[in-house]
Structures are given as structure tokens and as C-alpha cells.
N, C-alpha and C positions, 0 to 999 in steps of 0.2 A: 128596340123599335117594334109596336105594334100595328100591325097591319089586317083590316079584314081582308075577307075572304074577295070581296069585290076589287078592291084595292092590289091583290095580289095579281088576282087574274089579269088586270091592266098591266102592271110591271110585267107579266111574264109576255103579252103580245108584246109588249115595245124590246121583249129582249132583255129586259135588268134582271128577270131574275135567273137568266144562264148565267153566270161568271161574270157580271159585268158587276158585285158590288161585293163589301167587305164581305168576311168570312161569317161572322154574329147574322149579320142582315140576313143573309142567303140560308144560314141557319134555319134563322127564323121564318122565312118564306116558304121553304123548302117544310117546315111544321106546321104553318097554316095551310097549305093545300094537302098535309096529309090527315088533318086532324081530321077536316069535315068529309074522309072516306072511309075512313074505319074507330072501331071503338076503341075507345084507352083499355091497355094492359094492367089488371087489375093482381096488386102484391100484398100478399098477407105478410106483416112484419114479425119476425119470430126475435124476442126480445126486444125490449124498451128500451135502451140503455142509451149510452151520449153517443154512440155512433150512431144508433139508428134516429137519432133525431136530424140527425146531420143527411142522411138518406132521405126522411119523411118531406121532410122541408123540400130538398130536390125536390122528390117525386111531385110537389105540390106547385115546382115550376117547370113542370114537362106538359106538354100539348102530349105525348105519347102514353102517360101511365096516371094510374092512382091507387091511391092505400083505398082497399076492399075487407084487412081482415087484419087481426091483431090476435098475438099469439105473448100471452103474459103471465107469469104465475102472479100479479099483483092486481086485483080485479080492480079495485078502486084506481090506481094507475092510469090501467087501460081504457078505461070509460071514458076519464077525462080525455084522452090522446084520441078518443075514434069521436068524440063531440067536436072536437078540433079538425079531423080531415073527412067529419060527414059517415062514419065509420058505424052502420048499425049494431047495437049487442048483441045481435044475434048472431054475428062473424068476429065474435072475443072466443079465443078459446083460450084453456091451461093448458099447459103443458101435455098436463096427463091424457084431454081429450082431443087435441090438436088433428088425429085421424079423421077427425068427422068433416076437415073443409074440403075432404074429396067429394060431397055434396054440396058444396058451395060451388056453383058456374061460376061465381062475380070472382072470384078469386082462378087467375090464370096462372102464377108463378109466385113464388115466395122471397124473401132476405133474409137470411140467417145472419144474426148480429148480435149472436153468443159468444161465453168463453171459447178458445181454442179448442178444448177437447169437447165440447156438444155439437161443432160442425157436424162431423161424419154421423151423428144418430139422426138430426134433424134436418139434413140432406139425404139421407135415403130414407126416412118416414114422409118425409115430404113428394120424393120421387113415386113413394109407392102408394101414395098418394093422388099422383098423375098430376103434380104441378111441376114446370118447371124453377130450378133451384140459381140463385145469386146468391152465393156465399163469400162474407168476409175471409180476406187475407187474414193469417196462414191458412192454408186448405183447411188443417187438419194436424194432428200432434205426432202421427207416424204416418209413413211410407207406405205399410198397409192399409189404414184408414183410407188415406187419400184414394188409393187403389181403387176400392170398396163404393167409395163414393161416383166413383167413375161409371162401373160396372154398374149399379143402383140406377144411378139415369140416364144407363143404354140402353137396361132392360125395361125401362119403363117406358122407352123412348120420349124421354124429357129431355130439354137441354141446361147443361150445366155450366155457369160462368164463377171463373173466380174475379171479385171485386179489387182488382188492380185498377184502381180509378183514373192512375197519372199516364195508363195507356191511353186516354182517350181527352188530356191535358192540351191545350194548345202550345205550351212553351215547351212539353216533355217533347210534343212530335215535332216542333222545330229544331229542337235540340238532336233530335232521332237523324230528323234528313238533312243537317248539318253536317253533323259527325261520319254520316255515313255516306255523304253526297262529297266529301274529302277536304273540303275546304279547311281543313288543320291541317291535313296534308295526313304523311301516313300514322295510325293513333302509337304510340309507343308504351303508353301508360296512362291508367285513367285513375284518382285517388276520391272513397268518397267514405262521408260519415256520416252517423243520423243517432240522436241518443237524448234524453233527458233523467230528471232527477225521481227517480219513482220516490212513490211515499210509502212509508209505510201501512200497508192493509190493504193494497191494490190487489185485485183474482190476479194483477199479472205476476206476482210475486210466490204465487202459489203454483209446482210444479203439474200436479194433477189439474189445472183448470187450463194453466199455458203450454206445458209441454218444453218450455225452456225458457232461457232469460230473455233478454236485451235483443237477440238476433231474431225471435220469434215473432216481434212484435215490428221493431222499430229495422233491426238489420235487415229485415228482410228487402225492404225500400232499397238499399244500396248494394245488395245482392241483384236481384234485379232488374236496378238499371246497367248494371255491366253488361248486363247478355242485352236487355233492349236497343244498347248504346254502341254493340260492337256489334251486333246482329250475327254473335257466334255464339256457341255453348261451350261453359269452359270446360277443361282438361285436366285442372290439376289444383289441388287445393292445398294451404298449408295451414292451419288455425291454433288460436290461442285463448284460452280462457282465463280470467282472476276473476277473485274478491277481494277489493280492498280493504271495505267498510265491513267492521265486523260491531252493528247495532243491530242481528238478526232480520233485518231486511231480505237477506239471501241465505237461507238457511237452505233452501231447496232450489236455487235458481241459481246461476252463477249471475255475476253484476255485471263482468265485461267480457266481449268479445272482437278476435281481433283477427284477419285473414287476410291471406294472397291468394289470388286465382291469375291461372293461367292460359291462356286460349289458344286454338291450334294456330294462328296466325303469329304468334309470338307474343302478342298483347299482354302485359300485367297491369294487375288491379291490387289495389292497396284500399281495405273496408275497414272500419271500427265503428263499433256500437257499443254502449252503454243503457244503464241506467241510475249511475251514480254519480251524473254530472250532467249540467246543461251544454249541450255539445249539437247545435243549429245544425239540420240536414244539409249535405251540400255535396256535389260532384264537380272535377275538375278534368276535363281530359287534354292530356298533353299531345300533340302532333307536330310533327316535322315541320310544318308552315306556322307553326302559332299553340293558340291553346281555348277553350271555352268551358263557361262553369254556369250550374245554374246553383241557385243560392239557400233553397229549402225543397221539401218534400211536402208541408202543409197545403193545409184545403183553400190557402187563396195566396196571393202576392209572389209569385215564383216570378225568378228576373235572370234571365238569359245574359251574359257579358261574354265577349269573346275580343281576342284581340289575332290578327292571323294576315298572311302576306296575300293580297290579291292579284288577281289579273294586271290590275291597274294601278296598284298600290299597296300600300298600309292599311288595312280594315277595323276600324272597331266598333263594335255591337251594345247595344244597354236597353235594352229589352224586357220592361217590366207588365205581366200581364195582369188588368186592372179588375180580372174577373173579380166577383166576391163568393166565398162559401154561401149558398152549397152549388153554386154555377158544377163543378166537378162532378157533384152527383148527380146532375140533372144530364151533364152527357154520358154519364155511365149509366144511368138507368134507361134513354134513349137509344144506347147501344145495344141492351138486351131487349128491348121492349122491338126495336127492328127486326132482332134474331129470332123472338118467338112466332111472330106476326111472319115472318119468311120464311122459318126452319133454317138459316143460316146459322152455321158455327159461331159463337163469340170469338171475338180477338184472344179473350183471355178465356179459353173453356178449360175447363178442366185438366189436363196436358200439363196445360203452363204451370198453376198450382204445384202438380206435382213434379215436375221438376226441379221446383224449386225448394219441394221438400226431400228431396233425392240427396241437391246442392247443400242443401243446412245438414242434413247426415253426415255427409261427405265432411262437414267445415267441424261437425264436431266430431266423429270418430280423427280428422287429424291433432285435435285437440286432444285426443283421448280422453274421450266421454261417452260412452253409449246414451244415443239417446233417438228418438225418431223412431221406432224400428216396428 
């Protein structure tokens, strides 16, 4: 729904736009009266690549942000991509001169939407740089990096979000105050999996650019949502690693990954990830009153079912949310573009990241694998 700025104003005397209408609506009312008092949050994209289109595009249905600055080693690329979102030449930079947009004002905050292992250099050039950093999931390839990346945009005093998108998901936080509002009743076991058929010549296939297989990319999604979903940090890991396919795919990566985690409330989690089979995101948590699942991890169609004993009855849930890609990035890049504009923490700053690259250590030192370090 679009609504002027006049238009708004009238809903808000009669009252609609307190609480009185859907969640999108209020959304969006709630973005028109803030658009026309402050400037959009202007993001330099650091890489081109299919995720950051998948961000541009958000960013280009946000009232809050816009692409100011592009960051490519592919000039002809990047030209076409900043004629596309209004992007002057003069805010393309390579790689190698990327320092120079600390003279750039239009540029308030960056996207890193590199390999795994280019995070941590181009989140702290960018920090010392004095832009605030949104960096894709995994933080970073070790525990140190990660570290490093943190420290980088304290002292710069920027602020640092890791791009956990499905934090700021409509069915992820239904699911969240679900599970945790008790209506399964007490959780016993929660099972989840996320994986597809890599090909071969993918960077993710290569250990120096990802930093590990299948759990780096794709497992991490179902790592987690464990901790999102039980609102605990676990205690105890127990992991497994193979290769099945021996076509050199995995010469440097393992192909699967397979783990229990265990939380101080007693809770266990049963994860597997791959990349040697098409194997749909999905989580499932079981509870004393019933049980609820949601169905994928991707950028749009996610569907909540849940089946569980109510107050008044038998309950069941089918809950499909009709948003489309890149609606996801549009509320993850509204959720930082609020945090810069107020200096408030992200949901997911930095911290989180590392946690969860603490957790993947964890999940493969029990596999016996040094890796992360």
C-alpha cells in the first residue's frame, strides 16, 4: 500500500496508524512519515556478485537506504550496476583503491558481499575508513578474524551488523514467539537441515576463499535457529564429518556435516547440512503439547505449520508468508539504516557472528578437524 505523506498524516489523527492496522500497512506508514524527516542511508556495495543483487534490489525498496557507491574489481560490471541505481563513476572504486570513499560523505555505511575469507580485511578497511559495516553471513573463516573485526569497529566507533536476514523475517519471529511463548508446551527436541548439490567450480568449494564446507555456508542457517528458537546458547556439541562423492568436488572442503547440540535446559538439536544433495531448509521442534516446523530458509515462501493442544482445543496452524525476494533485504537493511541514524546496536552486531563462529569450531574440533582458529 502506498500512501502520501498527506494521506498519512489523516490516518494517524483518526488513530489507524497506532495499531489499529496490518503489520506491512503500519510498516509502511510508519516509513512514510519517516522518510520525509531525514536522509536515506547511503551503502557502498563491496562485490557484485548474486547476493549483492539480491541486497541492491532491497535496498532500492527501502524509504530508509540507497546504493551511493560500488566497490568492484570488474569496471565495466560496475558501471552498468551504478546506471541502474543512479550510482555516479565517481563512487566505483577497485579493490585496491576502495580507502578513498572515507571522502565520499554520500557513502554512510558499507555491504560486504565477498568470499568468506575477504570479510575481516574489508570490514576493518572499511571501519577505518569511518563507515559503518553490514557484512554477510559467516562473519569471517576464524575466531580471530571475527575477533578483529569487532575491535576494528569499536575503535572506529562504527557499527557492526552481521547479515542474519531471517532475524528480521516475519514467519522466523512468529516462529521465535511461538516456541518461546510455550504453546508446544515444554521443547524436548528441535531437528533441522539445510543443504544443496554444489557444482563443481563454486569459491564455495575452495577452502582458502570459504574456510569450510557445507556448515559454512548453508549450516550455519540451522545452527542458528537453534539458539534463536530456544533463546539459549548451547553447551555441548557432538559432530560429524564425510565425503561421499569422490569427483574432486571436495578435495579441500568436506561435503557433509552432521551435529548434536545440547542446551543447559536439557534441550537437544539434531542439524545436517550438506552439499552433495538437494536436501530443502527446514526445522522442526517437538514439545510436550504438540510440535511446529517451518519449511525452508530461502529469500521468500517460508510457511509456518504447527499442530499443538490448546486452551480450547486441538490447534493447527498453515501459515504461508506471501512476501517476495527481496522484501527480506529490504527489512534487514531498514534495520541497520535505524541503527545508524540512532546509534542503536543491531539485533545481530557483531557478537552474534561470533558466536557462531566459536559454535562451528566447536562442531568441528568434535569432528576432529582443526579449522576456524
Amino acid at each position: 500500500m502506498r500512501l502520501s505523506r498527506r494521506e498519512f498524516s489523516r490516518l494517524a489523527a483518526l488513530g489507524v496508524a497506532a495499531g489499529m492496522v496490518p503489520e506491512g500497512m503500519a510498516r509502511g506508514l510508519a516509513q512514510v512519515a519517516g522518510s520525509s524527516q531525514q536522509p536515506k542511508v547511503g551503502y557502498c556495495v563491496i562485490g557484485l556478485g548474486r547476493i549483492a543483487d539480491h541486497f541492491m534490489r532491497g535496498v532500492k525498496g527501502s524509504s530508509t537506504s540507497t546504493i551511493t557507491g560500488l566497490v568492484s574489481g570488474h569496471r565495466e560490471k560496475a558501471e552498468r550496476i551504478a546506471a541502474q541505481y543512479g550510482v555516479p563513476k565517481s563512487s566505483i572504486y577497485s579493490y585496491e583503491e576502495m580507502d578513498r570513499m572515507r571522502e565520499n560523505k554520500a557513502i554512510d555505511a558499507v555491504y560486504v558481499a565477498l568470499p568468506n575469507s575477504m570479510h575481516a580485511e574489508y570490514t576493518i578497511r572499511s571501519a577505518k575508513a569511518g563507515k559503518h559495516v553490514l557484512c554477510e553471513k559467516p562473519m569471517s573463516t576464524s575466531v580471530k578474524d571475527a575477533k578483529a573485526m569487532i575491535a576494528a569497529c569499536d575503535a572506529a566507533k562504527v557499527l557492526l551488523m552481521i547479515a542474519y536476514r531471517l532475524h528480521y523475517e516475519p514467519t522466523t519471529r512468529r516462529a521465535i514467539k511461538l516456541v518461546q511463548g510455550g504453546v508446544v508446551g515444554q521443547v524436548q527436541s528441535i531437528v533441522s537441515a539445510n543443504g544443496f548439490n554444489e557444482r563443481a567450480g563454486e569459491w564455495r568449494l575452495d577452502k582458502k576463499l570459504a574456510g569450510g564446507g557445507p556448515l559454512m555456508d548453508v549450516g550455519i542457517y540451522c545452527l542458528n535457529a537453534m539458539r534463536y528458537l530456544t533463546g539459549e546458547e548451547p553447551a555441548k556439541f557432538t559432530g560429524y564429518v564425510s565425503t561421499i562423492d569422490k569427483d574432486g568436488r571436495f578435495d579441500s572442503v568436506e561435503e557433509n556435516t552432521s551435529w548434536t547440540m545440547q542446551f543447559p535446559s536439557g534441550i537437544e538439536a539434531t542439524c545436517t547440512t550438506t552439499y552433495g544433495a538437494q536436501m530443502p531448509g527446514v526445522y522442526k521442534v517437538f514439545g510436550s503439547k504438540g510440535w511446529l516446523e517451518v519449511d525452508n530458509f530461502g529469500y521468500d515462501g517460508l510457511r509456518l505449520t504447527a499442530e499443538y493442544r490448546g486452551d480450547a482445543g486441538p490447534v493447527k496452524l498453515d501459515e504461508l508468508n506471501t512476501e517476495k525476494d527481496p522484501e527480506q533485504f529490504v527489512r534487514q537493511v531498514d534495520h541497520f539504516s535505524g541503527c545508524v541514524r540512532t546509534g542503536r546496536t543491531p539485533d545481530t552486531a557483531g557478537e552474534e557472528g561470533l558466536r557462531d563462529m566459536e559454535y562451528m569450531q566447536d562442531i568441528y574440533r568434535s569432528a576432529g578437524v582443526v579449522a576456524l582458529v
